[in-house]
N, C-alpha and C positions, 0 to 999 in steps of 0.2 A: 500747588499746581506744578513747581518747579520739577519735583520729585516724578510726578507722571509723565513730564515731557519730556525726562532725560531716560525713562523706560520706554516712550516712545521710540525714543531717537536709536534706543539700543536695540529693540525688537526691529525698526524700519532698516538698521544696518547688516544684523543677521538674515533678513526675507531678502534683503538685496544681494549679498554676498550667495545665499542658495538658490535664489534666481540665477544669477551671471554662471554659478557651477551646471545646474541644470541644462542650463542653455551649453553650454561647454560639449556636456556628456551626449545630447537631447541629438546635436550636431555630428558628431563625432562617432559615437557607437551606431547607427545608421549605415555612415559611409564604411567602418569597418565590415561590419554583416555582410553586407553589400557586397563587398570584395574576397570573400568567403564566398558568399554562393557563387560568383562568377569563378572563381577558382575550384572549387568544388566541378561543378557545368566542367569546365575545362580540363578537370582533371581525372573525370570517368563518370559521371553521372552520364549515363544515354540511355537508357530506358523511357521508352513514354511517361511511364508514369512517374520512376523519377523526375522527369521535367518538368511535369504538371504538377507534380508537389513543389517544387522550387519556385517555378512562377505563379502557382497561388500563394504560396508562403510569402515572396518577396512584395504579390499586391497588399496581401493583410499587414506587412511590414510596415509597405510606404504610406495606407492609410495610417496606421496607427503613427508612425512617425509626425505627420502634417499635424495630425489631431495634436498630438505633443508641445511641438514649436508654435501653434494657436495658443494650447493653456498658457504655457510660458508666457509669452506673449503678454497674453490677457491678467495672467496674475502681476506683472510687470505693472500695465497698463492702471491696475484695479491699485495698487502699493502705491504709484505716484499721485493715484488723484485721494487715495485717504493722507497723503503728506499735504498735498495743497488743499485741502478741506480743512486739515486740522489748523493749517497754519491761518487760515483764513476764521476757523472759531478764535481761536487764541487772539487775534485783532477785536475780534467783537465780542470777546468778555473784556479786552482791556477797555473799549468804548464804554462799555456797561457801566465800571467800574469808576470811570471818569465820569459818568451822565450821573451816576451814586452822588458820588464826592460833589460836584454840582451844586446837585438841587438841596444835598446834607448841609452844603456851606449858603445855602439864599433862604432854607427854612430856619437854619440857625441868626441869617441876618435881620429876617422880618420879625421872628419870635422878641428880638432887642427890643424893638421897634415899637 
């Protein structure tokens, strides 16, 4: 089991490490666009409909952003509770294994007997 839980430990450190980037970029490339279309806007877009493309593109942006920072989020949320499940199995196969050893050592004492 040692063997699995040190694959564990190595798969939970890479989803953490590409969690924390994502969240990074997730943040980040947002407020860049962001400052692009404002500059853009600022620096000759005037046409109607140029504007109306720019303010529906930046609504479809900032939904799709939220939805982003949510997944994140939630795959964060989803990685810590499979690290405190597993840690919590790994307690109760060691129980197991002790309730084994046990009842192995009072069925070996009474068969004496």
């Amino acid at each position: 089991m040692q063997k699995d839980s040190s694959l564990y430990e190595k798969l939970r450190t890479i989803t953490s490490r590409q969690a924390n980037a994502w969240k990074i970029f997730g943040k980040s490339v947002p407020l860049i666009v962001l400052a692009v279309f404002f500059l853009l806007h600022v620096f000759g877009f005037n046409t109607l409909s140029e504007q109306l493309l720019v303010v529906g593109g930046a609504f479809f942006f900032a939904v799709a952003c939220i939805w982003w920072w949510w997944a994140i989020n939630v795959m964060v949320q989803v990685a810590n509770l499979m690290t405190r499940a597993t840690e919590k199995f790994e307690e109760v196969k060691d129980d197991i294994v002790d309730v084994k050893k046990e009842i192995s050592s009072r069925t070996k004492k009474s068969n004496k007997k």
